[in-house]
C-alpha positions as CSV (number, residue, x, y, z in Angstrom):
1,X,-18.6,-13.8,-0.4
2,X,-19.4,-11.7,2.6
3,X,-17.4,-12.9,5.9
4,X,-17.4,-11.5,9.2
5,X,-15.2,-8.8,10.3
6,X,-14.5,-7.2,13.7
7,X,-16.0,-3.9,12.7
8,X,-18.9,-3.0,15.1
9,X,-21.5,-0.9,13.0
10,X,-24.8,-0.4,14.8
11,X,-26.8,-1.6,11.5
12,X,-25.1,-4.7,11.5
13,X,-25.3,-6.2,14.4
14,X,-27.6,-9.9,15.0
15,X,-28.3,-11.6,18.1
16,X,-25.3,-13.8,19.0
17,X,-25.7,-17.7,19.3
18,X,-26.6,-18.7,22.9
19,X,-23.6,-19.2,24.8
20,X,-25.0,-21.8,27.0
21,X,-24.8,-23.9,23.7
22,X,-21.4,-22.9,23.0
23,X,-19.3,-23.0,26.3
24,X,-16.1,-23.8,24.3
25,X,-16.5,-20.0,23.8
26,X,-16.3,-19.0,27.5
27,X,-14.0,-21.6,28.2
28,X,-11.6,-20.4,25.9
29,X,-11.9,-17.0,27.5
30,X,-10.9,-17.9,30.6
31,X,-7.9,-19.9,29.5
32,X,-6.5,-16.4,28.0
33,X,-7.2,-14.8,31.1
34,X,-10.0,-11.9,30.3
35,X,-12.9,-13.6,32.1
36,X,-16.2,-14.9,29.8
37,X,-18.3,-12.9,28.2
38,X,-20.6,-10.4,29.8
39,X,-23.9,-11.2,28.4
40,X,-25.5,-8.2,29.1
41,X,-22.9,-6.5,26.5
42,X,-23.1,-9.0,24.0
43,X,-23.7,-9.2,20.2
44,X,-23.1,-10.8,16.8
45,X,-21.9,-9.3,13.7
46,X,-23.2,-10.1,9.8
47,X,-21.0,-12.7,8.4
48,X,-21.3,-16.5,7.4
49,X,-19.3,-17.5,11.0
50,X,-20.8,-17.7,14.4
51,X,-19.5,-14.4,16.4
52,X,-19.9,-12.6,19.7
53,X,-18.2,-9.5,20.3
54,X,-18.3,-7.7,23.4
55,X,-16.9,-6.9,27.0
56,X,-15.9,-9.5,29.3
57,X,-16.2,-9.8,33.0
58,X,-12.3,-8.8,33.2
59,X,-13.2,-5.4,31.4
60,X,-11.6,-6.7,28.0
61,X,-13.6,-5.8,24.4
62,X,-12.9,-9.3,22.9
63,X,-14.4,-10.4,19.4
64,X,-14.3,-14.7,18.8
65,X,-15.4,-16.2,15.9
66,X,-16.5,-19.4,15.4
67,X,-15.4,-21.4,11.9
68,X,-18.2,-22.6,10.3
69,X,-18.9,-25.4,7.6
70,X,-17.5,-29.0,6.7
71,X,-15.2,-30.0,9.5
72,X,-12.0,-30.1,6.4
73,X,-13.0,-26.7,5.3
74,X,-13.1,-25.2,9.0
75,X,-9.6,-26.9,9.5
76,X,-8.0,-25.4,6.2
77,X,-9.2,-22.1,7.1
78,X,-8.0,-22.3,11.0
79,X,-4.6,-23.5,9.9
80,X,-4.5,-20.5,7.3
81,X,-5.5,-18.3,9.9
82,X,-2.6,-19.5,12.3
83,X,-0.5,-19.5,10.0
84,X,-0.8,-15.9,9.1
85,X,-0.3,-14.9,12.5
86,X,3.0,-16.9,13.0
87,X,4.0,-14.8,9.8
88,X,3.6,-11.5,11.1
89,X,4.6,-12.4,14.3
90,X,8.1,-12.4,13.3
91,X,7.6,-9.7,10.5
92,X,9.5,-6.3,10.3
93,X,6.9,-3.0,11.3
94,X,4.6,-1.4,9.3
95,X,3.1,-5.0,7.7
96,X,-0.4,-5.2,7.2
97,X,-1.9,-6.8,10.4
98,X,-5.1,-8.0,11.4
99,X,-6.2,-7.2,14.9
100,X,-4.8,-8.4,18.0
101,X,-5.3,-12.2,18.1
102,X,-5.5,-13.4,21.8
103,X,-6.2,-17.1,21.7
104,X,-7.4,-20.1,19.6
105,X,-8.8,-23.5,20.0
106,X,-8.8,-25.3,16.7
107,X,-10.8,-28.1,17.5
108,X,-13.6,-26.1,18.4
109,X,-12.3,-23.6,15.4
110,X,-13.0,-20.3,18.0
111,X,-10.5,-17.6,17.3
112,X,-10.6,-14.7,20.1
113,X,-9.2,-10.8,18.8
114,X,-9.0,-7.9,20.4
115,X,-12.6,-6.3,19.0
116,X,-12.1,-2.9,17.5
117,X,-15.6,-2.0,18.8
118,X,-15.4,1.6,17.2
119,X,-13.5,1.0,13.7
120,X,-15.4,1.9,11.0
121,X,-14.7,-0.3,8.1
122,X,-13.2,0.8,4.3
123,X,-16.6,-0.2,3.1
124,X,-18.1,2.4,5.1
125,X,-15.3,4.8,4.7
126,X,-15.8,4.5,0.9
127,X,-19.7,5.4,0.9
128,X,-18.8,7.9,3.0
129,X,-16.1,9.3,0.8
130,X,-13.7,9.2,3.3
131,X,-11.5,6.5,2.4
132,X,-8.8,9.1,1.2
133,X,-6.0,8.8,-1.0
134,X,-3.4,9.2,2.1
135,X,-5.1,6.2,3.6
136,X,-5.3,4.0,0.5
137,X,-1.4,5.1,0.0
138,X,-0.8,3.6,3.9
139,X,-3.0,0.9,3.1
140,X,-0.5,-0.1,-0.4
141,X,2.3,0.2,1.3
142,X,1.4,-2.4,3.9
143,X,0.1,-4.6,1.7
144,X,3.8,-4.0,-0.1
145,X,5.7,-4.8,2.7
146,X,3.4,-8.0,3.6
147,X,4.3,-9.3,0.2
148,X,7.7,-8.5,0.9
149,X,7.8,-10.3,4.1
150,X,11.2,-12.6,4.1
151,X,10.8,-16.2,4.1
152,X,10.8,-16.7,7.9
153,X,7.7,-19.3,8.2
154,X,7.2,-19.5,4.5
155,X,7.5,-23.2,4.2
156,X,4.9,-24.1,6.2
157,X,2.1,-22.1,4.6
158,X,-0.6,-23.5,2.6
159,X,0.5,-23.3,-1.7
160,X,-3.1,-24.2,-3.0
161,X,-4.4,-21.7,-5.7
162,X,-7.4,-20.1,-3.9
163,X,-11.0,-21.6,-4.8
164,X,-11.6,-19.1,-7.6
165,X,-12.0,-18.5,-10.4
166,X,-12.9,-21.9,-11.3
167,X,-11.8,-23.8,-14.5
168,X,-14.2,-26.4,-13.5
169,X,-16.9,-24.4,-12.9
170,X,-16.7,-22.7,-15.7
171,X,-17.2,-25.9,-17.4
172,X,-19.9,-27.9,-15.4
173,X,-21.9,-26.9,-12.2
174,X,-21.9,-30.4,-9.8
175,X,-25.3,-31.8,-9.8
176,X,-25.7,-30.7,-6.5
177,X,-25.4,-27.0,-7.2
178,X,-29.1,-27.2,-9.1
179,X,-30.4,-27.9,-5.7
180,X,-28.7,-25.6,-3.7
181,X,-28.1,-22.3,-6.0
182,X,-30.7,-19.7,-6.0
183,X,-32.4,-19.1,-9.7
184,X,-29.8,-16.2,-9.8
185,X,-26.7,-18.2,-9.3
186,X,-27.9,-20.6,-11.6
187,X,-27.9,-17.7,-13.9
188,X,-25.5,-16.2,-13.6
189,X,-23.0,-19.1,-13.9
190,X,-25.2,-20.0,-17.4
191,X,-24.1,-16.7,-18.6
192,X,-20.1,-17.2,-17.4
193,X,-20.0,-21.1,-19.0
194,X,-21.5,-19.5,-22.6
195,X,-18.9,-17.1,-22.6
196,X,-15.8,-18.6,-24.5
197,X,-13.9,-15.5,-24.6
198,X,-14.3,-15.2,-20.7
199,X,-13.5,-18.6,-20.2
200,X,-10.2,-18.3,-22.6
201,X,-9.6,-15.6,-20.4
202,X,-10.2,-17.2,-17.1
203,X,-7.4,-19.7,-18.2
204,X,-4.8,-17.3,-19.6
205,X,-5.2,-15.8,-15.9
206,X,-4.8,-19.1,-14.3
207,X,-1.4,-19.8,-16.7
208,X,0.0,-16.5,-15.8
209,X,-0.5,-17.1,-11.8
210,X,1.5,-20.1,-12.0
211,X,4.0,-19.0,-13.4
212,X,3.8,-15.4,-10.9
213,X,6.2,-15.7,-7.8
214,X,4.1,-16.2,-5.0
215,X,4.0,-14.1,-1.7
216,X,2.3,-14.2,1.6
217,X,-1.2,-13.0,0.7
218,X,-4.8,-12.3,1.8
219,X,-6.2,-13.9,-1.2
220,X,-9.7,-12.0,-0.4
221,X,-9.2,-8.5,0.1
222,X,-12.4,-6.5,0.5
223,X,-12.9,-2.9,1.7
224,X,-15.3,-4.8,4.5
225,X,-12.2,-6.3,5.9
226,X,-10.3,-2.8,6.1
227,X,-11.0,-1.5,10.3
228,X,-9.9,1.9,10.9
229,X,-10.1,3.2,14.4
230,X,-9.8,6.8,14.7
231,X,-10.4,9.9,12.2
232,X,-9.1,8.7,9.0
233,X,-5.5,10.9,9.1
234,X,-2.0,10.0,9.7
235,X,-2.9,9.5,13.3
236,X,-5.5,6.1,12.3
237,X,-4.7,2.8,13.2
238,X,-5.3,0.5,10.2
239,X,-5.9,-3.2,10.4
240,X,-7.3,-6.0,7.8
241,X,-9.2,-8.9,8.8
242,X,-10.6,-12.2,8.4
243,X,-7.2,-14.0,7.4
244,X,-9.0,-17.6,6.7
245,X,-7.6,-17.9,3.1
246,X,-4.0,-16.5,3.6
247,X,-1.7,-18.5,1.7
248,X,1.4,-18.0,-0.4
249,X,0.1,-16.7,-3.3
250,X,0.1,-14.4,-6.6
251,X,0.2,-11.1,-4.9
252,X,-1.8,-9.9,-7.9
253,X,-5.0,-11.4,-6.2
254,X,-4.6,-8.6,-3.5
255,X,-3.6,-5.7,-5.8
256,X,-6.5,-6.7,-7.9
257,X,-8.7,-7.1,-4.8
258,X,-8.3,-4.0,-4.1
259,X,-8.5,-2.2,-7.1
260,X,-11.8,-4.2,-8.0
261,X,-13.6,-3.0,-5.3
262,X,-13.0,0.7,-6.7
263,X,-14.1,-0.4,-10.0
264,X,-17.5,-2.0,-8.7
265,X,-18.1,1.4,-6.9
266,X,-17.6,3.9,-9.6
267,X,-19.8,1.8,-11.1
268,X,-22.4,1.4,-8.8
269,X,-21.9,5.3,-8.0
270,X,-23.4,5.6,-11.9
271,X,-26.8,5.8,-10.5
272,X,-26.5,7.5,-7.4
273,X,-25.7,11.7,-7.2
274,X,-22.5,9.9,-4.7
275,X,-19.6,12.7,-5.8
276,X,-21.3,14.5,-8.0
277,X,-20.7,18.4,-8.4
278,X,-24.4,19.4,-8.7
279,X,-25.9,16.5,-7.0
280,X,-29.8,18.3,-7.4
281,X,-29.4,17.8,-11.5
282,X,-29.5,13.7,-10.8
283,X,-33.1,13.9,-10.0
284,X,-34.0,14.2,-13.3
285,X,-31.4,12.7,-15.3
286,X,-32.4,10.8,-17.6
287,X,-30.2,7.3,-17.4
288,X,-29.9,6.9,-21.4
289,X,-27.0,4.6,-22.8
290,X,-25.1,8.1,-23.4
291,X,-25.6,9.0,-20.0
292,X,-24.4,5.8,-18.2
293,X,-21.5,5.6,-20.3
294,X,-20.5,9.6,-19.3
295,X,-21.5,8.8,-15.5
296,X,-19.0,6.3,-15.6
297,X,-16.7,7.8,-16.8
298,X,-16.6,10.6,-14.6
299,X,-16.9,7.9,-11.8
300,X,-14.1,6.2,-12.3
301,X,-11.9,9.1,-13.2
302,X,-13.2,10.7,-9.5
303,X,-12.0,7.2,-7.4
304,X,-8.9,6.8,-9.5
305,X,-6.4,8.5,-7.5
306,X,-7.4,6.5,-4.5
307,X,-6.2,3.3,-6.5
308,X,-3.0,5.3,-7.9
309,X,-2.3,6.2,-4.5
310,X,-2.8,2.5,-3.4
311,X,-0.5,1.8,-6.1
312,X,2.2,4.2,-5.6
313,X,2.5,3.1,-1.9
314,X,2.5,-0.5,-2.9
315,X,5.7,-0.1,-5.3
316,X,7.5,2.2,-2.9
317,X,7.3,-0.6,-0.2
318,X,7.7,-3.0,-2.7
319,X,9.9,-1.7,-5.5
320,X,10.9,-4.7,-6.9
321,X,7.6,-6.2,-8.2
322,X,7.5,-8.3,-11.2
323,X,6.9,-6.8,-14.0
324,X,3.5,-8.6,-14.8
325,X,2.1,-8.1,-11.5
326,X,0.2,-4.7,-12.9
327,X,-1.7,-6.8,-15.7
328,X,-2.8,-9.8,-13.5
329,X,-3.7,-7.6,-11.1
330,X,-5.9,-5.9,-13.4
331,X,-7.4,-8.9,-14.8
332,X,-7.9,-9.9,-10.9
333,X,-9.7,-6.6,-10.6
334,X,-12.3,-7.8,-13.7
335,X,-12.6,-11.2,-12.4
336,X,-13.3,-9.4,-8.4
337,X,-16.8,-7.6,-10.2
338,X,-17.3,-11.1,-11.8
339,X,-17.1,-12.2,-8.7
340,X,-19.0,-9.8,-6.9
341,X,-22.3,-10.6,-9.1
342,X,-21.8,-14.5,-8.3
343,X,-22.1,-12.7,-4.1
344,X,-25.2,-10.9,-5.4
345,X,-26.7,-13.5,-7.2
346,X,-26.8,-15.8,-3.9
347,X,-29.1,-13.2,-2.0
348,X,-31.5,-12.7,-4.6
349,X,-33.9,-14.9,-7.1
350,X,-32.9,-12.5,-9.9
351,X,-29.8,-10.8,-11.3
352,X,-30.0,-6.5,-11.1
353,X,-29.2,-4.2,-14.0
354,X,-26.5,-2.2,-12.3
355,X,-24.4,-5.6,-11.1
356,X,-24.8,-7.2,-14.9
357,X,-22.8,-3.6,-15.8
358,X,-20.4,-4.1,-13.3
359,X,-19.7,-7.6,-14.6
360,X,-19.7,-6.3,-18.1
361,X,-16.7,-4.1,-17.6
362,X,-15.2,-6.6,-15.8
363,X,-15.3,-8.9,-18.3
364,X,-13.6,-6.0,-20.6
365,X,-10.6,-5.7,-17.9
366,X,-10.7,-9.7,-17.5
367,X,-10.5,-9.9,-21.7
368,X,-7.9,-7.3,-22.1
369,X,-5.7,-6.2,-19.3
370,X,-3.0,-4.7,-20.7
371,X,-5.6,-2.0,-22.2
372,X,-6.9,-1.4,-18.7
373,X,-3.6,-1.2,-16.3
374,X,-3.9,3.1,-16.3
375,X,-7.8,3.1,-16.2
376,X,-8.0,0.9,-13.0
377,X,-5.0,2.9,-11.8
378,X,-2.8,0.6,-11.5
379,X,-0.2,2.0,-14.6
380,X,3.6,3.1,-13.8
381,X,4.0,4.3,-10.0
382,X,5.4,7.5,-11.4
């Protein structure tokens, strides 16, 4: 599900929501002392939340986002939110942050950060091929020591098992969901609920997350939430955002996260010249079963060592993972392209070639993740 993020990228920015019909938004502003909004400077970023992001009349860049939804939903995610950042408020260096939060009002569900206005996210770092594996390394090992974080705040943080996958809706659809699913959805979750192996699968995941040790977790990583402000070297300052599901949790939903969103780009990568070594041959390739089947191969085995690196940074910040976490993680990582196609399906009417592959090797990792730990690169940290 896309969310928003404090990245500022020129091709993403909207129109913000009048702030004469949100003054919650400056009032909030001037309680934490940076003066409202300049509204000259102002603008919105993609994401399902109301946002402006921008400088105020006190000089500061500040980025608020506005909760939005059923008022129970916006209150879960604020209090997941807060909760987070009492966590890391406490938490020992080097623990993956979000950026700066400066204020909150939870009944109007604003959060205020300090706005990154020249990060470039890991989505865009990863098109770019410049998401490298000495960042992805960094980028495990916070994660690691997150997870490790001692119990502190612990017992107050929210234990539900996050929304998805779905038992449930792997059975049945609500009735409502015929009215409000795009013909795509509606496919794409006919094609999950005829799939008993997947959904056998689906449940074997769900057994072996409760019976995982759970951890303070993101519970929807995504290269869109990675913000990295300067050149992408030692000397970068790396945040995550968009906390809203944090929750103790299986920390093989991040690992997997991650992972997945590797997986869904080698394969998407299949029919683009992205990384090839004679990138004037794609022109006329010929995309036969042989060939899409080679491509990805060759995909996959160029982003691997990003994941390894992620991996190997992860266990030495974390050395004393259980020892399932690599195989859940994996199956997480199948499930994260599953879950990717249910995104897609929801801004189309019909369901594209390339994401029905991705899904289908998820399904594969989902099935059997034991097979898959060292393809995803996520074997032994050796």
């Amino acid at each position: 599900m896309t969310r928003t993020t404090t990245a500022a990228r020129t091709e993403l920015r909207f129109q913000p929501v009048d702030l004469d019909t949100a003054p919650e938004v400056d009032a909030l502003l001037r309680r934490i002392g940076t003066g409202p909004f300049d509204r000259a400077d102002l603008t919105a970023l993609q994401g399902r939340n109301d946002t402006w992001a921008g400088r105020t009349t006190g000089g500061a860049r500040v980025f608020v986002k506005r909760l939005t939804g059923p008022p129970e939903d916006v209150r879960a995610r604020m209090d997941r939110a807060l909760g987070y950042e009492r966590l890391v408020a406490d938490a020992p260096a080097g623990v993956l942050r979000g950026p700066a939060l400066l204020g909150s009002d939870p009944d109007a569900g604003l959060l205020a950060f300090e706005y990154l206005h020249d990060a470039r996210s890991g989505a865009e770092l990863m098109a770019d091929q410049e998401f490298t594996p000495e960042l992805a390394h960094r980028s495990g090992a916070a994660l690691g020591r997150l997870h490790a974080c001692p119990a502190g705040q612990q017992d107050q943080l929210e234990r539900s098992t996050p929304a998805l996958p779905s038992p449930e809706l792997l059975e049945a659809l609500p009735a409502a969901a015929f009215e409000e699913f795009s013909g795509a959805e509606l496919e794409t979750w006919r094609l999950l609920q005829n799939d008993a192996q997947l959904i056998g699968a689906v449940h074997r995941l769900l057994d072996a997350e409760r019976a995982a040790p759970r951890v303070p977790a993101h519970c929807d990583l995504r290269m869109d939430q990675f913000l990295i402000t300067g050149h992408p070297g030692a000397d970068s300052r790396l945040h995550v955002a968009d906390w809203e599901e944090f929750r103790l949790a299986d920390p093989a939903r991040d690992v997997g996260g991650f992972a997945g969103e590797w997986l869904h780009r080698a394969v998407h990568d299949i029919v683009t010249s992205r990384g090839d070594a004679d990138t004037a041959a794609f022109a006329g390739l010929s995309m036969t079963r042989e060939t899409v089947l080679a491509r990805g191969a060759e995909k996959l085995a160029r982003l691997r060592p990003v994941v390894q690196e992620f991996w190997r940074g992860y266990r030495d910040a974390r050395p004393d993972a259980d020892p399932g976490l690599a195989e859940r993680a994996t199956a997480f990582a199948g499930w994260h392209l599953l879950d990717r196609l249910l995104a897609g399906a929801m801004r189309s009417n019909r369901l594209l070639g390339i994401e029905r592959a991705a899904a289908g090797i998820g399904r594969t990792a989902l099935l059997d993740p034991a097979r898959f730990t060292h393809v995803v690169g996520l074997g032994d940290a050796s």
